[in-house]
C-alpha positions in Angstrom: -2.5 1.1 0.5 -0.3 -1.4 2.8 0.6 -1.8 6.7 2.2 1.7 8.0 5.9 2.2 6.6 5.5 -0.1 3.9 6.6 2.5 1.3 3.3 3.8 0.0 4.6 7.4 0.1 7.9 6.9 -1.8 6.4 4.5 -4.6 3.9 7.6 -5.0 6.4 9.7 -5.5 8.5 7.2 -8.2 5.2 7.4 -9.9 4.1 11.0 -10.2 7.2 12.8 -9.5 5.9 14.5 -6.6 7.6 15.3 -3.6 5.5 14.6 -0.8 6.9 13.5 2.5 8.3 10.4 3.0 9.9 9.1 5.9 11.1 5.9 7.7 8.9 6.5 10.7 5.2 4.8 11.2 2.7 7.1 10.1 4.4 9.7 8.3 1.2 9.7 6.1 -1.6 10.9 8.5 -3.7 12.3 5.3 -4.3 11.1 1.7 -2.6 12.3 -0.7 -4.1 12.1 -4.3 -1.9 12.8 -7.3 -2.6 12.9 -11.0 -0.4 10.4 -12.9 -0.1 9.6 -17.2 0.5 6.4 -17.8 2.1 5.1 -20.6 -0.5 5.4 -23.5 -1.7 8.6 -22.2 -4.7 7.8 -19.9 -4.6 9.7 -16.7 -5.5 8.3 -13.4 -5.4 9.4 -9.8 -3.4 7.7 -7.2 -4.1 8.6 -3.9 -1.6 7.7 -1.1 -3.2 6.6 2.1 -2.2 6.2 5.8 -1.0 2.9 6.9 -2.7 -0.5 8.2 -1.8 -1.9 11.6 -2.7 -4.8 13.4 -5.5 -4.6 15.7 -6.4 -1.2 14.6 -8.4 0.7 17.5 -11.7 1.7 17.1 -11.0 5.3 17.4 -8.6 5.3 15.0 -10.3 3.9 12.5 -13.3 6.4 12.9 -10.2 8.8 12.5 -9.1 7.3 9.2 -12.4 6.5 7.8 -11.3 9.6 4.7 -8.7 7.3 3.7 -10.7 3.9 4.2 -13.6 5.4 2.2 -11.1 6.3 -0.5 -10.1 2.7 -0.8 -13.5 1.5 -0.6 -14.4 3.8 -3.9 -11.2 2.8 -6.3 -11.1 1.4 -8.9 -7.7 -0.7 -8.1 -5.9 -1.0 -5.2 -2.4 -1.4 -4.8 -0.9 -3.4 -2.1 2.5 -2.3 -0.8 4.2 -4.8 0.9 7.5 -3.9 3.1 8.8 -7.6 1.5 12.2 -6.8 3.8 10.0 -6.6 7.2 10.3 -9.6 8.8 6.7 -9.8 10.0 5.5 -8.8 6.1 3.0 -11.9 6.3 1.3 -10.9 9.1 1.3 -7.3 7.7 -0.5 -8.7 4.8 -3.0 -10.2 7.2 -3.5 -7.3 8.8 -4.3 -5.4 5.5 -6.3 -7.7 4.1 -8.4 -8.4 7.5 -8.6 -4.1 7.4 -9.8 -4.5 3.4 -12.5 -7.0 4.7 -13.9 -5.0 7.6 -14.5 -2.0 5.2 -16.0 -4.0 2.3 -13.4 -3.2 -0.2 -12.7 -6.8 -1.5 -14.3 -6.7 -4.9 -11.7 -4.5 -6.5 -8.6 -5.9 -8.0 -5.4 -5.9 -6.0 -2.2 -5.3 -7.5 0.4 -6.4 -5.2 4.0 -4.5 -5.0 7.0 -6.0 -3.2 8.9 -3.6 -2.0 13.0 -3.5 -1.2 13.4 -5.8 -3.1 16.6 -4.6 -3.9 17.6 -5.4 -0.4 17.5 -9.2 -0.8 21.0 -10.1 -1.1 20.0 -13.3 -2.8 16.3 -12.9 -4.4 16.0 -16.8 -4.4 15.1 -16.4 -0.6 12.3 -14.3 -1.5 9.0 -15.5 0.5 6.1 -13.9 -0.5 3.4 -14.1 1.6 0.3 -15.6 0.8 -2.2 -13.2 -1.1 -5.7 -13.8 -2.0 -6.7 -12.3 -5.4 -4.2 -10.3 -6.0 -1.1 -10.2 -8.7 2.4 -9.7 -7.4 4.4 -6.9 -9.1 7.8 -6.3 -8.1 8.5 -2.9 -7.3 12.2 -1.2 -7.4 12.8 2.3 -7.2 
């Protein structure tokens, strides 16, 4: 899960090796999209992809992503994309955590993964924004 465009789509595919759309547009992801993934060891989870966060979200929209909010509400682990790059990232965070808060899904653990990364020309200048129980994990693809 993350703010819209974040990257949520294209980490899921890195992970499964499926080929679901991915695009650099805000909500490219209008349905969740769960895939079955073996991690190393063998154990098989599910990771579902889900629609992005915005600020403010409207109340209508939210009744119209309440599949994908339930979905976080039920798992087991979220993971947090963060467009790291964006230059509003910490108020993205905000907005996703505010989002996580309003559905009651702050009890799970947070796994938190900085995306474009890669485009940092010099990673010492990485800021990253503040994140309330939750581990960062850097993601490259």
């Amino acid at each position: 899960m993350g703010y819209t465009n974040a990257g949520k789509s294209t980490l899921l595919n890195a992970l499964s090796g499926a080929n679901i759309y991915a695009a650099d547009q805000l909500f490219a992801t209008l349905d969740p999209t769960t895939r079955r993934v073996t991690l190393p060891g063998g154990r098989e989870v599910l990771i579902t992809d889900t629609v992005g966060f915005i600020q403010k979200l409207p109340t209508a929209l939210v009744a119209a992503f309440r599949a994908t909010l339930e979905e976080i509400a039920e798992a087991d682990l979220l993971l947090h994309v963060v467009d790291i790059m964006h230059p509003c990232a910490e108020k993205q965070v905000a907005a996703v955590m505010g989002t996580l808060a309003d559905i009651g899904a702050t009890e799970q653990p947070i796994v938190t993964a900085l995306n474009k990364v890669d485009r940092l020309g010099d990673p010492g200048t990485l800021r990253i924004p503040p994140m309330t129980h939750q581990t960062p994990l850097l993601y490259q693809p």
